[in-house]
C-alpha positions as a Python dict, from the first residue, in 0.01 Angstrom:
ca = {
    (1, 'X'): (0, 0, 0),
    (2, 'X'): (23, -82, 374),
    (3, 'X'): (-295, 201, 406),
    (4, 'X'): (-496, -29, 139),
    (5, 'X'): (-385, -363, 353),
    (6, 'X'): (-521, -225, 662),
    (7, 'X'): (-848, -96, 524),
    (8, 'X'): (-871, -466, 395),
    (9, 'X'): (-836, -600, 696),
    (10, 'X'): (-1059, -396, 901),
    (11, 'X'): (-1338, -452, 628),
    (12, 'X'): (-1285, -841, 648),
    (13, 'X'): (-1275, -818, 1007),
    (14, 'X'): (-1615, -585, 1004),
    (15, 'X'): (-1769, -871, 756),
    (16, 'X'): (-1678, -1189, 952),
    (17, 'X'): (-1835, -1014, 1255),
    (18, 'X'): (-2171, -926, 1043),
    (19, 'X'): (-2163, -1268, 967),
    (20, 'X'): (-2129, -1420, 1304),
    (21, 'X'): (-2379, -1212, 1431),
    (22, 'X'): (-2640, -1289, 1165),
    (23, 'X'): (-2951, -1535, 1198),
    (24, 'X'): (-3129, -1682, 948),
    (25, 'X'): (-3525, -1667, 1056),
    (26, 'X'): (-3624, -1909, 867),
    (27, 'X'): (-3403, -2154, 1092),
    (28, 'X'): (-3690, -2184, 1353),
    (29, 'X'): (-3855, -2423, 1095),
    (30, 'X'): (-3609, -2637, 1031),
    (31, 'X'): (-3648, -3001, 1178),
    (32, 'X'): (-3344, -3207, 1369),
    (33, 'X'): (-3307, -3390, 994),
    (34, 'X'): (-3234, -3017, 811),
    (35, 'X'): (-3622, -3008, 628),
    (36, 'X'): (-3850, -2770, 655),
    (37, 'X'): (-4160, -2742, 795),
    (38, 'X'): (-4445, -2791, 609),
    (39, 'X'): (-4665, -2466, 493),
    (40, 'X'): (-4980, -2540, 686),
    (41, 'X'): (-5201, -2256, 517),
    (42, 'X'): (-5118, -1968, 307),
    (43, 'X'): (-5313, -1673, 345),
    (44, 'X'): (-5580, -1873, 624),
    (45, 'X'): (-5652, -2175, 356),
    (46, 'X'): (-5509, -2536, 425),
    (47, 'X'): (-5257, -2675, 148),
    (48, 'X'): (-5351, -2960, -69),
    (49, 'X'): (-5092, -3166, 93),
    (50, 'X'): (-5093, -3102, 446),
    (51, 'X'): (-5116, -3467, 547),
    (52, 'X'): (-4784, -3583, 430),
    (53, 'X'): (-4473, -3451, 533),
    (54, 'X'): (-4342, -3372, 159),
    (55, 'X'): (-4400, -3118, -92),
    (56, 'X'): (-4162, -3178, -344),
    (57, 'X'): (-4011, -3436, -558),
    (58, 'X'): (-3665, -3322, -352),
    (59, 'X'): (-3812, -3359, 49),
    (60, 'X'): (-3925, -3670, -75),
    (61, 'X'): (-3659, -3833, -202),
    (62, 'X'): (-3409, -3688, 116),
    (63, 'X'): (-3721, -3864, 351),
    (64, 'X'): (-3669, -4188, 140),
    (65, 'X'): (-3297, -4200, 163),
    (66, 'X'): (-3284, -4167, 532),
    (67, 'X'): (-3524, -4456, 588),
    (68, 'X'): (-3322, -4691, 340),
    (69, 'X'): (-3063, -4606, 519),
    (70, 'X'): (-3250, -4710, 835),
    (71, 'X'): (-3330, -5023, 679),
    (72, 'X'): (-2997, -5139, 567),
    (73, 'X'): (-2760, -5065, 878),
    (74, 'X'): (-2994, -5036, 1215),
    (75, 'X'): (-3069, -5390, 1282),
    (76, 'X'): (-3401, -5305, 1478),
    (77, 'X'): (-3544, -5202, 1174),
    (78, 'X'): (-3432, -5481, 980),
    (79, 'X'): (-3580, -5691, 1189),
    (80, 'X'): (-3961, -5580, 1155),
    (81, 'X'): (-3903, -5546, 791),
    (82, 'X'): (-3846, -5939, 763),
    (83, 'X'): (-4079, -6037, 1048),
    (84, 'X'): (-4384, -5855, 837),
    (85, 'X'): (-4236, -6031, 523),
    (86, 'X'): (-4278, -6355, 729),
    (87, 'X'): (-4649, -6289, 872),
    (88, 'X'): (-4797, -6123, 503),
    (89, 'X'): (-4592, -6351, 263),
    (90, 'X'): (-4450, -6647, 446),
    (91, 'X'): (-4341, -6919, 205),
    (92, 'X'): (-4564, -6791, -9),
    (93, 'X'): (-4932, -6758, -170),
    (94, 'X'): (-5179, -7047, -322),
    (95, 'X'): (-5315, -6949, -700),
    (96, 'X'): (-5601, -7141, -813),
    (97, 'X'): (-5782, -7106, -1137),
    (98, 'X'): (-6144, -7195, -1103),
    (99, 'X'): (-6455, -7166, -1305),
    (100, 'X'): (-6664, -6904, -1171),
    (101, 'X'): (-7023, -6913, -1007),
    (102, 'X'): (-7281, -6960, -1249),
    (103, 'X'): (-7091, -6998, -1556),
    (104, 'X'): (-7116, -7300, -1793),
    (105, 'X'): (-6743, -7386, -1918),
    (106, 'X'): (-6512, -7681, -1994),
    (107, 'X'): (-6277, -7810, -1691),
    (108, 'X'): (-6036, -7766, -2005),
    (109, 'X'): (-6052, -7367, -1986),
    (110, 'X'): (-5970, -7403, -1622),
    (111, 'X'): (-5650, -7612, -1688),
    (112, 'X'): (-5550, -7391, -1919),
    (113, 'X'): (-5595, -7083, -1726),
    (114, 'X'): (-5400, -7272, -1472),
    (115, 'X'): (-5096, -7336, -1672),
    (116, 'X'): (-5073, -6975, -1743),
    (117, 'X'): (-5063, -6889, -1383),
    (118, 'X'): (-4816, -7127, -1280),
    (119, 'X'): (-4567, -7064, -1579),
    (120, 'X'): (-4592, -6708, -1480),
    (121, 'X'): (-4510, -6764, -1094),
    (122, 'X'): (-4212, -6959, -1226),
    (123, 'X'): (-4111, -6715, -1505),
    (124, 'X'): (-4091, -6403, -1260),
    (125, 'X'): (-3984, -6619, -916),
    (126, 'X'): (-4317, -6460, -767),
    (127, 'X'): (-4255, -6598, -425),
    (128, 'X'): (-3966, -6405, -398),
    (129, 'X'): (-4048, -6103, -583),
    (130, 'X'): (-4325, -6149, -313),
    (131, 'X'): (-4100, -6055, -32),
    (132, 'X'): (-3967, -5811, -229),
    (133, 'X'): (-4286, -5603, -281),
    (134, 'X'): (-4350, -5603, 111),
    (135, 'X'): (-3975, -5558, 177),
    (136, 'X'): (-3959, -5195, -84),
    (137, 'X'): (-4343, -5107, 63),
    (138, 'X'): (-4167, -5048, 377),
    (139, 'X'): (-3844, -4914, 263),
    (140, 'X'): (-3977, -4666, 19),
    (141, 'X'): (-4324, -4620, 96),
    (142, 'X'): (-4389, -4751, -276),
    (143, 'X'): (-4351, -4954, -558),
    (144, 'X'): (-4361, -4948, -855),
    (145, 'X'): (-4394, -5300, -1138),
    (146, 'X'): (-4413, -5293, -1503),
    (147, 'X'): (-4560, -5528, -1738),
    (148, 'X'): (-4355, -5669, -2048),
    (149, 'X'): (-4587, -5898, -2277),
    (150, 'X'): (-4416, -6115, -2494),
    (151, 'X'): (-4543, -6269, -2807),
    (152, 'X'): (-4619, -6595, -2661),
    (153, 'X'): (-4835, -6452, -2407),
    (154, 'X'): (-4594, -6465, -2108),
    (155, 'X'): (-4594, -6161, -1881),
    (156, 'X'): (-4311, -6068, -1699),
    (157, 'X'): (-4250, -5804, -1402),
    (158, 'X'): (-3980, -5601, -1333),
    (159, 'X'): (-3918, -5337, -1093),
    (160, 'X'): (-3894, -4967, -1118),
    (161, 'X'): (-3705, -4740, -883),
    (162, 'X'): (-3893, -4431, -691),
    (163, 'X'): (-3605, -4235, -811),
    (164, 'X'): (-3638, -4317, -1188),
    (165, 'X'): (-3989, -4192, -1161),
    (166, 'X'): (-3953, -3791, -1211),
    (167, 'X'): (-4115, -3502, -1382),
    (168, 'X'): (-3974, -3418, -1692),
    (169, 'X'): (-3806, -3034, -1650),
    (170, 'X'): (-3998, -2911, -1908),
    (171, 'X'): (-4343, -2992, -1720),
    (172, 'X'): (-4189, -2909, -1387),
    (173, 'X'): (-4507, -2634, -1375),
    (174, 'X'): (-4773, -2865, -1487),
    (175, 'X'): (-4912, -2941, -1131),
    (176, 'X'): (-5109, -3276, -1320),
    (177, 'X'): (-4762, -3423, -1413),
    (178, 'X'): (-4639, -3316, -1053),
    (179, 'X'): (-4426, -3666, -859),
    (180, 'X'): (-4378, -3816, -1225),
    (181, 'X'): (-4712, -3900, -1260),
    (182, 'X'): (-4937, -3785, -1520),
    (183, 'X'): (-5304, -3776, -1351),
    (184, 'X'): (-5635, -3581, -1484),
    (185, 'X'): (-5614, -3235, -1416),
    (186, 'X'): (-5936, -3240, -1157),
    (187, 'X'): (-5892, -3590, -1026),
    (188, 'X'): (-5553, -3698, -888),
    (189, 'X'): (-5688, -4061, -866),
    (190, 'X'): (-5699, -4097, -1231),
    (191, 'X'): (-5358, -4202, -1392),
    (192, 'X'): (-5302, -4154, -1696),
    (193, 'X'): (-4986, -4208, -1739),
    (194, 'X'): (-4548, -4211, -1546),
    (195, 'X'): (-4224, -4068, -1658),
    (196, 'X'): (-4001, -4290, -1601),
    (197, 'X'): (-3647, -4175, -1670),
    (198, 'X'): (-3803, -3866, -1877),
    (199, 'X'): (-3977, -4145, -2081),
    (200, 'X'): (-4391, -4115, -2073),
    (201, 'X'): (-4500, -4476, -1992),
    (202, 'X'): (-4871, -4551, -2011),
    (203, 'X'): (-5121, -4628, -1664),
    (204, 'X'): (-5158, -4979, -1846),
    (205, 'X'): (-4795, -5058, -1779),
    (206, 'X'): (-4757, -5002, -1466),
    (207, 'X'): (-4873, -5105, -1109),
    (208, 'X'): (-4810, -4786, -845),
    (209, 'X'): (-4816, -4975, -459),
    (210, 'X'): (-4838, -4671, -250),
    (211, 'X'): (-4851, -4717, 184),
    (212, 'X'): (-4905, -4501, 416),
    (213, 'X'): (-5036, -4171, 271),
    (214, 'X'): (-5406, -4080, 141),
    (215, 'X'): (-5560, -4199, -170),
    (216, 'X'): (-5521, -3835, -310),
    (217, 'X'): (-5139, -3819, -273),
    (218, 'X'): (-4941, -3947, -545),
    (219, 'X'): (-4615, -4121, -394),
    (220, 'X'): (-4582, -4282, -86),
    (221, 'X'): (-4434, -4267, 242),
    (222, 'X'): (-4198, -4521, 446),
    (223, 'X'): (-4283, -4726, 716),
    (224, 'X'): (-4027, -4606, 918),
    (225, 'X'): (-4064, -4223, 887),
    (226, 'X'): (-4277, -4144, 1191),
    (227, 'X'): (-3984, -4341, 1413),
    (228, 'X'): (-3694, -4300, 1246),
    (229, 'X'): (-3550, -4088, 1529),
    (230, 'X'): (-3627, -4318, 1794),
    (231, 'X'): (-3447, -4589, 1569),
    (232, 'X'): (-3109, -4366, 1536),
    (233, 'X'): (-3127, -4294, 1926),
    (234, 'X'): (-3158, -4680, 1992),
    (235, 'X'): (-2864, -4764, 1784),
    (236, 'X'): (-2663, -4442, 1932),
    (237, 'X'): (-2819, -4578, 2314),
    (238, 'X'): (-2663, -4928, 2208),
    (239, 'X'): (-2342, -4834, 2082),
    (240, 'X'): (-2286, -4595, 2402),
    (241, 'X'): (-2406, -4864, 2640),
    (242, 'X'): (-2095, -5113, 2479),
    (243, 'X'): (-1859, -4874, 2452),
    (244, 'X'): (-1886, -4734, 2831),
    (245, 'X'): (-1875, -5130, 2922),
    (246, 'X'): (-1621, -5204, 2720),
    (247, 'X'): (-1374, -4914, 2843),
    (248, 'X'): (-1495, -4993, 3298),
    (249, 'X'): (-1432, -5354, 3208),
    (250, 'X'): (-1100, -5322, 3029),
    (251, 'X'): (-941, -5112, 3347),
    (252, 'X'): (-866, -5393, 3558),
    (253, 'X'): (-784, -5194, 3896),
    (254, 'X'): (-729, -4830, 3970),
    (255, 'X'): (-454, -4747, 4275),
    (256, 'X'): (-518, -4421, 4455),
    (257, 'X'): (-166, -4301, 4603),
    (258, 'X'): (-298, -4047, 4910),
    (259, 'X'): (-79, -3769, 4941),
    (260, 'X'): (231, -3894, 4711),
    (261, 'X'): (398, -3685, 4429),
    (262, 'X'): (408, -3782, 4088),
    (263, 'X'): (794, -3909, 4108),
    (264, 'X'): (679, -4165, 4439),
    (265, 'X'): (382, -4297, 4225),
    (266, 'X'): (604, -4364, 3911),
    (267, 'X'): (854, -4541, 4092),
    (268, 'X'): (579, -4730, 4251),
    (269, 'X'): (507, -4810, 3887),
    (270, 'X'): (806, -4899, 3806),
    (271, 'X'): (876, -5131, 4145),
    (272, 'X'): (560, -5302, 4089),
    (273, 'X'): (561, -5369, 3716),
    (274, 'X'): (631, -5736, 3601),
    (275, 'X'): (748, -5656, 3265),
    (276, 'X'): (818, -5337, 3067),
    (277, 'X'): (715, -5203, 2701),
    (278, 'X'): (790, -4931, 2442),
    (279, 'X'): (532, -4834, 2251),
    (280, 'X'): (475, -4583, 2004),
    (281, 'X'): (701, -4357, 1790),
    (282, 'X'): (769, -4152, 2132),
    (283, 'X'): (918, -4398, 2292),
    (284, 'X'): (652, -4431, 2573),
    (285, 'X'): (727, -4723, 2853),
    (286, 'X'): (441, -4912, 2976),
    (287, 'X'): (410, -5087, 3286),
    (288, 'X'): (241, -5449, 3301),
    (289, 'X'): (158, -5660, 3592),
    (290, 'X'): (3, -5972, 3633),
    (291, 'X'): (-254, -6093, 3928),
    (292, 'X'): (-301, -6486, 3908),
    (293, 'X'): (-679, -6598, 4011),
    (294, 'X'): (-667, -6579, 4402),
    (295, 'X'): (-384, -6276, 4401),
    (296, 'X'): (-381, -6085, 4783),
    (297, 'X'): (-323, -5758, 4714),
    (298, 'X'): (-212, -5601, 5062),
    (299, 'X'): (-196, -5217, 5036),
    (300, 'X'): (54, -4984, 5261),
    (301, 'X'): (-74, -4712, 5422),
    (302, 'X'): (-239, -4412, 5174),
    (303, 'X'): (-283, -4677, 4905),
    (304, 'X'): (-650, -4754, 4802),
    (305, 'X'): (-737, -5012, 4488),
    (306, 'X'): (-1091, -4943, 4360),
    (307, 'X'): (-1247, -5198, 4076),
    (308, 'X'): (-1452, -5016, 3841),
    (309, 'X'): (-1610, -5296, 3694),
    (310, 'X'): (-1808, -5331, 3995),
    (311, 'X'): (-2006, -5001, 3913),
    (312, 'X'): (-2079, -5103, 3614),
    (313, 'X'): (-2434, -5105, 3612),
    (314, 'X'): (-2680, -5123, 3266),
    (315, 'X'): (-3007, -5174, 3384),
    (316, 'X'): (-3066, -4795, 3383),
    (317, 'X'): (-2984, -4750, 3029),
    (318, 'X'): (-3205, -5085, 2917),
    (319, 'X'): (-3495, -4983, 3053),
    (320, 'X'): (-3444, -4687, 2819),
    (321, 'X'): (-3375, -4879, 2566),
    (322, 'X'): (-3679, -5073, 2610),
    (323, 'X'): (-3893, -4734, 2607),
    (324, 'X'): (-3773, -4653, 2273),
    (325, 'X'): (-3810, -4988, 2111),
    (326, 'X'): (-4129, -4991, 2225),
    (327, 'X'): (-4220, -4651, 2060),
    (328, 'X'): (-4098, -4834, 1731),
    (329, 'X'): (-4331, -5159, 1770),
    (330, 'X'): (-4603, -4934, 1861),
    (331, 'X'): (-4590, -4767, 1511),
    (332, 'X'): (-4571, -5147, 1332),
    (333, 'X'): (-4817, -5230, 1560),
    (334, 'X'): (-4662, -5529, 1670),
    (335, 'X'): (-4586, -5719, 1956),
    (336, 'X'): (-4207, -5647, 2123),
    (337, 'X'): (-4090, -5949, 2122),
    (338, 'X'): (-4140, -5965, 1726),
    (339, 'X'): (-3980, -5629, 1702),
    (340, 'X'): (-3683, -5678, 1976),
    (341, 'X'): (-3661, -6078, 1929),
    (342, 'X'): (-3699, -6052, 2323),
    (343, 'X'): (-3942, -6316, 2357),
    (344, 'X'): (-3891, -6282, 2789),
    (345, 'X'): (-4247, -6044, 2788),
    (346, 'X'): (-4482, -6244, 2578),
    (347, 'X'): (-4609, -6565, 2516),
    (348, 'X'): (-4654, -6597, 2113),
    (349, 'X'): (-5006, -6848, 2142),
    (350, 'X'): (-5141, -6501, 2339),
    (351, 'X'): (-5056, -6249, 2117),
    (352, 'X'): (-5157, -6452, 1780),
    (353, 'X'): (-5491, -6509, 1862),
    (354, 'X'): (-5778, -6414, 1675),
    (355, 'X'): (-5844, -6123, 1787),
    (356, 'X'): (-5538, -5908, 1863),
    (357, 'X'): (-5400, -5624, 1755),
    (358, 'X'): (-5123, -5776, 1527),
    (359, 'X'): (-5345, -6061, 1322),
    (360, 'X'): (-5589, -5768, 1229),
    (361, 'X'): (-5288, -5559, 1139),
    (362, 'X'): (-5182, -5846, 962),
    (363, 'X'): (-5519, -5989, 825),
    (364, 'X'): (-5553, -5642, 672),
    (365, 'X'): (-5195, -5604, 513),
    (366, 'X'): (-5293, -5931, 331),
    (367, 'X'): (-5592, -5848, 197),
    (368, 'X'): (-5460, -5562, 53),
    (369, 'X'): (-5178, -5763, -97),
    (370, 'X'): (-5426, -6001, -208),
    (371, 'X'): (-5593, -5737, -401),
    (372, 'X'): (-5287, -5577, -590),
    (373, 'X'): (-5157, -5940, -658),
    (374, 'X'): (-5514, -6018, -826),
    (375, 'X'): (-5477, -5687, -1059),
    (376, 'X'): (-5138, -5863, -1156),
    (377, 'X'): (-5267, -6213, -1234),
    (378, 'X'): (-5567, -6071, -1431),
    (379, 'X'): (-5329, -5832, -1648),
    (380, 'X'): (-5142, -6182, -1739),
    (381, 'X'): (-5464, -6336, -1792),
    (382, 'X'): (-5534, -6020, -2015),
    (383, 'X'): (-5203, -6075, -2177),
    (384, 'X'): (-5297, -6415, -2305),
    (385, 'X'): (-5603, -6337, -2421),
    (386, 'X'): (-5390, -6057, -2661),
    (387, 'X'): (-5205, -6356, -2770),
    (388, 'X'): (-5443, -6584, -2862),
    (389, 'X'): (-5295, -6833, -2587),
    (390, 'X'): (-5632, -6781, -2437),
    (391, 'X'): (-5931, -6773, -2544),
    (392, 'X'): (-6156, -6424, -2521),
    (393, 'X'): (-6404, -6335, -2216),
    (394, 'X'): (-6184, -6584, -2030),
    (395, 'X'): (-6178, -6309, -1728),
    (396, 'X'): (-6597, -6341, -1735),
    (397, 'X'): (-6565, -6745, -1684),
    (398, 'X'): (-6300, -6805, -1433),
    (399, 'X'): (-6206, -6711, -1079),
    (400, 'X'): (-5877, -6689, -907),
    (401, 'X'): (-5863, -6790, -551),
    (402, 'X'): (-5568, -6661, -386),
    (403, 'X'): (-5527, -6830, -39),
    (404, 'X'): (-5250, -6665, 189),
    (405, 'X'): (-5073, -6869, 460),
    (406, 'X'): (-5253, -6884, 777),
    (407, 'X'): (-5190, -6594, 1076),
    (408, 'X'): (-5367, -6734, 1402),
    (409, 'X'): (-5205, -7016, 1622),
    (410, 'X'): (-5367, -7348, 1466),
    (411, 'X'): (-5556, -7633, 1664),
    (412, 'X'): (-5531, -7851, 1365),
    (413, 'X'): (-5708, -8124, 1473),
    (414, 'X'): (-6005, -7897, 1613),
    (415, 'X'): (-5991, -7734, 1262),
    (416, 'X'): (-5940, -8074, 1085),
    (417, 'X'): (-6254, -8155, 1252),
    (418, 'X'): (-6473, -7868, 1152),
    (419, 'X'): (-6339, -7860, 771),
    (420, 'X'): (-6431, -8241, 711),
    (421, 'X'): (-6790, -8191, 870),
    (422, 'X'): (-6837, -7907, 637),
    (423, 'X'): (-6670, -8137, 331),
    (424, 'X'): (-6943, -8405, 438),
    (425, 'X'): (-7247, -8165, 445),
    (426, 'X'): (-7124, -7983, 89),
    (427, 'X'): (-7000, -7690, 257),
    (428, 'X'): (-6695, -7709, 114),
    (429, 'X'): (-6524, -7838, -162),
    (430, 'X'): (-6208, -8087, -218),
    (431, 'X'): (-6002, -7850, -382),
    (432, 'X'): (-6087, -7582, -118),
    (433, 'X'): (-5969, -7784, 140),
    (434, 'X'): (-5664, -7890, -46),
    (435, 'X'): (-5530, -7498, -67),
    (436, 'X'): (-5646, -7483, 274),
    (437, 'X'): (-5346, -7774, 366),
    (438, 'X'): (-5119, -7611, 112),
    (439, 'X'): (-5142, -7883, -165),
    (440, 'X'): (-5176, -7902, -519),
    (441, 'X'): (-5537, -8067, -543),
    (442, 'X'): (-5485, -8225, -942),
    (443, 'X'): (-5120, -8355, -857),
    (444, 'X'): (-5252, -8533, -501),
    (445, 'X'): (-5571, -8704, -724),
    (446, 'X'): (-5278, -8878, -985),
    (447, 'X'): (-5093, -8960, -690),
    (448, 'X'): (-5351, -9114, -513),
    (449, 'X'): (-5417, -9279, -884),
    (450, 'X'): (-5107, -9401, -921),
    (451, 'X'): (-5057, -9526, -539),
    (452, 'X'): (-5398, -9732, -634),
    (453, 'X'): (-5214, -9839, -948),
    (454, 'X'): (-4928, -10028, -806),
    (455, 'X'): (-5128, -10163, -526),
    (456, 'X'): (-5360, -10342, -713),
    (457, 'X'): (-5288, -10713, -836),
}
């Protein structure tokens, strides 16, 4: 028995040290986040997916959890987020039904095309499902609405989650169905239908906003990806910074007894102390004095006092700080001071001028919005045609005009000036001009009617 125990232990022993000694090779490819690399080529060919840092359902859902998590708790990143919801969304978008170019129709089909949109921006709270859209298009790299016609005509959008949207296991081979979404088998473009929750759901149903990634890749990537590093050594930086200040500042003083023994400098202590406490469950006595503002500490000889406070000293640290913020604003392509809220290093009529960097970063973001909020509004349009709310080919006699609210630093009265000289010479119309200001064109005429009204005799 005590043979068997110590050929046990000997092969435990000889097992642990195998262990110890072993090294996985395939650790050289492993990031400072625990994902792999990814395969670049495979027998001297280039993968299909080398351009996006995910190839599989799994790395991508790991990517989007860490930059949700970014985007909850690190306050830098919080801050773009909103700022870009500010700049692309702001208090909102204009909708205006109008009848198109060329067509002969009633003003009758444009009011009525009109009170469809605006029941439907009040039905689904568009402004704020606005910010919403921008706010998960950074967050997850995607987003995903679905359309629910009811009988009546109204349309109404809700969300899907990224994570609801998963291949079924059964087609976890069928490279076409690959991400949750169902595509033609030669073009990756074409959708032809999402599994959402194991549950097919056709193209028509759905709207797929994906950022950051090519047209030929099938889910999206976060805004914050690239810089999410930079983002967890800013708030680690920050922390550290308050934490070391916190601890120099609380020490008061620090006396430096030359050449006395450990019982001398406790009864110096204990001469010098004011007041006396126990604390803890061992009884531990601590010594408290108290120096009134102007105190004259005079020292005997071999006794130093040394302030540490007075070495405290975070410049050093904040211009590192600033390096890395600035890494982050260079990926949102955005000034610092809308990324840091340090407004000390720019002047905001400079930076939002016509042609910087951040209005055509901007300028662009919103026309792409514009775009994907047009599909929307046409699909309701579409729904209440279905319905008979609307009459059929209304798509091929209206127009929707979608102003978003203005990027640049305004002269208004310089731009007051050149929009009434191109109202006088036809140029433009009233109702142009009236999104232009941000008002409701109809509602202004039957209050100008009804101000007329009660003026007269």
């Amino acid at each position: 028995m005590i043979e068997t125990s110590r050929l046990e232990k000997q092969l435990s022993e000889a097992c642990n040290a195998l262990w110890d000694q072993f090294v996985d090779p395939r650790e050289a490819f492993l990031d400072d986040d625990g994902l792999w690399w990814n395969t670049v080529s495979v027998d001297g060919r280039p993968t299909r997916q080398a351009s996006v840092p995910f190839e599989s359902a799994d790395q991508l859902a790991e990517i989007r959890q860490q930059c949700r998590r970014l985007a909850v708790t690190n306050e830098y990143a919080i801050n773009g987020i909103e700022n870009r919801i500010n700049y692309l969304v702001g208090t909102g978008h204009n909708y205006r039904a109008s009848i198109r170019k060329g067509v002969q129709a009633s003003a009758a089909l444009e009011g009525e095309v009109q009170l469809v949109l605006d029941e439907f921006l009040q039905v689904n709270h568009w402004q704020s499902r606005q910010q919403e859209i921008v706010r998960r298009m950074d967050r997850d790299g995607e987003v995903f609405l679905r359309y629910f016609a009811d009988p009546d005509g109204t349309t109404r959008i809700r969300f899907v989650e990224p994570d609801q949207v998963q291949t079924p296991k059964e087609l976890a081979d069928y490279p076409a169905a690959s991400f949750g979404i169902h595509t033609e088998s030669d073009d990756v473009e074409t959708v032809l239908g999402y599994y959402i929750d194991g549950e097919p759901v056709a193209a028509a149903s759905i709207q797929h906003r994906k950022a950051n990634v090519d047209a030929n890749v099938k889910r999206g990537l976060p805004l914050y990806y690239p810089v999410r590093k930079n983002l967890r050594r800013v708030e680690k930086l920050l922390r550290n910074m308050s934490v070391v200040s916190e601890i120099q500042s609380a020490i008061a003083l620090i006396r430096k007894h030359r050449g006395a023994t450990r019982t001398g400098v406790e009864k110096f202590v204990s001469d010098q102390s004011h007041e006396t406490r126990v604390e803890g469950a061992n009884g531990r006595v601590r010594y408290l004095s108290q120096y009134a503002p102007g105190t004259i500490l005079d020292a005997p000889a071999g006794l130093e006092y040394d302030f540490p406070a007075n070495g405290i000293d975070a410049s050093n640290f904040v211009l590192v700080l600033q390096a890395e913020l600035r890494a982050i604003a260079s990926r949102l392509v955005m000034p610092e001071f809308m990324f840091t809220s340090d407004a000390s290093n720019s002047n905001y009529a400079s930076t939002l001028v016509a042609e910087g960097p951040a209005i055509k970063m901007f300028e662009r973001h919103q026309s792409n919005l514009k775009n994907r909020d047009a599909e929307v509004i046409w699909k309701v349009i579409e729904n209440a045609e279905d319905a008979g709310r609307l009459p059929q080919g209304t798509r091929r006699q209206v127009d929707i005009q979608i102003t978003p609210p203005t990027l640049r630093v305004r002269d208004q009265v310089r731009e007051c000036q050149v929009e009434r000289i191109a109202f006088e010479k036809g140029l433009l119309s009233a109702q142009t001009w009236s999104l232009r200001l941000g008002l409701d064109y109809d509602q202004e005429q039957k209050n100008i009617a009804m101000q007329k009204s009660q003026a007269s005799p």
